[in-house]
C-alpha positions as CSV (number, residue, x, y, z in Angstrom):
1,X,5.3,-23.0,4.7
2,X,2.4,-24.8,6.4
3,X,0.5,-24.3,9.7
4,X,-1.4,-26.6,11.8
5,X,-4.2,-23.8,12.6
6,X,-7.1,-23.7,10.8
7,X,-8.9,-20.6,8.6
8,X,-12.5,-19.5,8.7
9,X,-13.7,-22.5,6.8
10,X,-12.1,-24.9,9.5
11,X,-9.7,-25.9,6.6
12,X,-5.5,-25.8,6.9
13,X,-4.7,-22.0,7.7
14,X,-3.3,-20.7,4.4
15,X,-0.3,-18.0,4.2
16,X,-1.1,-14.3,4.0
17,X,2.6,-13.6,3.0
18,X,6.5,-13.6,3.5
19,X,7.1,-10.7,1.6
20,X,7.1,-8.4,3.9
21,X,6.8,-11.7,6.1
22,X,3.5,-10.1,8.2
23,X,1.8,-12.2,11.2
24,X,2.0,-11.6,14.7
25,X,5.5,-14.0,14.8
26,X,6.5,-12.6,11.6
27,X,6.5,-16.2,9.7
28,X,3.9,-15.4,7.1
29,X,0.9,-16.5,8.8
30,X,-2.4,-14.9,10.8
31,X,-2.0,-17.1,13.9
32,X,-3.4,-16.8,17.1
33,X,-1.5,-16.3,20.1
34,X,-2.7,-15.9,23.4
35,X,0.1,-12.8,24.0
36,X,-0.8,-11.2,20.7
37,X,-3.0,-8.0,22.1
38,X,-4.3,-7.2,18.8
39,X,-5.3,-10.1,17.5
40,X,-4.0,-10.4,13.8
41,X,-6.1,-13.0,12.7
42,X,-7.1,-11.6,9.5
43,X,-5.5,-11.6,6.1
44,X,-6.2,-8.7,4.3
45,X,-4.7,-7.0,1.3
46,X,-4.5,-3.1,2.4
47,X,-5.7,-0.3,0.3
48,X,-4.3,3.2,0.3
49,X,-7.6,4.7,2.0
50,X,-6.9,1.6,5.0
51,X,-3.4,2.7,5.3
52,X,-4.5,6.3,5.4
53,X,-7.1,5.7,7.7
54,X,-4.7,3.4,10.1
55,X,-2.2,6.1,9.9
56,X,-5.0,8.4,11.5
57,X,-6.0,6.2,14.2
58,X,-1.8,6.3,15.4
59,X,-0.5,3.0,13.4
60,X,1.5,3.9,10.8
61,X,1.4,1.2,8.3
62,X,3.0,3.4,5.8
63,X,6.8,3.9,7.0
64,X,9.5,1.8,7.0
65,X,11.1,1.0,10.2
66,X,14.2,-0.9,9.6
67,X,14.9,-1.3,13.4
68,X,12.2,-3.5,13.1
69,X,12.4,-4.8,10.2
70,X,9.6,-3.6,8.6
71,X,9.4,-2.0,4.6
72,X,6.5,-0.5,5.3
73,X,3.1,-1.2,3.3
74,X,1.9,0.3,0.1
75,X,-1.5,-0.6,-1.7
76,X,-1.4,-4.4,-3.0
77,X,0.6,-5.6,0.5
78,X,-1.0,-8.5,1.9
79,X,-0.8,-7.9,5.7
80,X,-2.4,-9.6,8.7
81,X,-4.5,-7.1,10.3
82,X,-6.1,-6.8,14.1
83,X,-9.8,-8.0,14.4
84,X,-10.6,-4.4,16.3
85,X,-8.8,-2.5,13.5
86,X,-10.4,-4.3,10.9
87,X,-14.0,-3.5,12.8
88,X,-13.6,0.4,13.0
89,X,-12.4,0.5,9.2
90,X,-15.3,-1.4,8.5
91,X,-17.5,1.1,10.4
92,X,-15.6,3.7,8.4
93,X,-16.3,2.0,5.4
94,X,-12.9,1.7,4.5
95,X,-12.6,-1.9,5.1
96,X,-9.8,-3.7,3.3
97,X,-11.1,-7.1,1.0
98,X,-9.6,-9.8,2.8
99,X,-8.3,-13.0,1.9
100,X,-10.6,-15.5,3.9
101,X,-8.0,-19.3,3.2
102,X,-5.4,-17.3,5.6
103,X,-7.5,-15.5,8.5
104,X,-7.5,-17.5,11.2
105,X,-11.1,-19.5,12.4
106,X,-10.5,-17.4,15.9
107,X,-11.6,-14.3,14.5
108,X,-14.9,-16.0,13.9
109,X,-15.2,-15.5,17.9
110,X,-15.5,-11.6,17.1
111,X,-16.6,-11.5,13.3
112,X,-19.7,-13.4,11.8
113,X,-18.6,-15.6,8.6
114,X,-20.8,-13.9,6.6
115,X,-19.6,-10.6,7.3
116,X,-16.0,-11.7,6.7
117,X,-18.1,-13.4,3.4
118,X,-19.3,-9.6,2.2
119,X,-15.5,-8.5,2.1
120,X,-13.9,-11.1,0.8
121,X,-11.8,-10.4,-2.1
122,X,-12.0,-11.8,-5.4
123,X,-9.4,-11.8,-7.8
């Protein structure tokens, strides 16, 4: 799989993942797209108090939906996550550590680097 966006670093967007395949267009990828709403620019790797916190907010992360597609998440999943969503976690302090080679460089539009920097995850 390969992409011709770019990631936070302005180098080749990298892919978040295909298992469940995540991204607005469901190919693996946190692309941009002018008719995605939420913006899922940003490649995170959910924790059970994110999922929990989502699932409070009215998106439930948590449940398969098989009309859809969709296995649901669990603690581990790699998932490409709105910018807004992302911010009120954060605010929460229940911010998921994000995988910076596959969020996309538009979410640097609504996200310093450096505070995408400060939850960056490190295996």
């Amino acid at each position: 799989m390969t992409s011709n966006a770019l990631n936070v670093f302005g180098q080749p967007l990298e892919p978040c993942c295909s298992e469940p395949a995540t991204g607005f267009f469901r190919d693996g990828f946190c692309h941009h797209a002018a008719q995605d709403r939420g913006q899922h620019l940003l490649c995170a790797i959910v924790t059970q108090a994110f999922l929990d916190f989502s699932l409070q907010q009215g998106n439930d992360l948590i449940t398969p939906r098989v009309l859809f597609q969709f296995p649901g998440l669990k603690a581990g999943d790699r998932w490409c996550l709105c910018v807004s969503r992302w911010l009120e976690a954060k605010d929460a302090g229940l911010a998921p550590p994000l995988v910076l080679a596959s969020c996309h460089q538009e979410a640097l539009s609504k996200i310093p680097l450096a505070l995408l920097q400060a939850h960056c995850w490190q295996p």
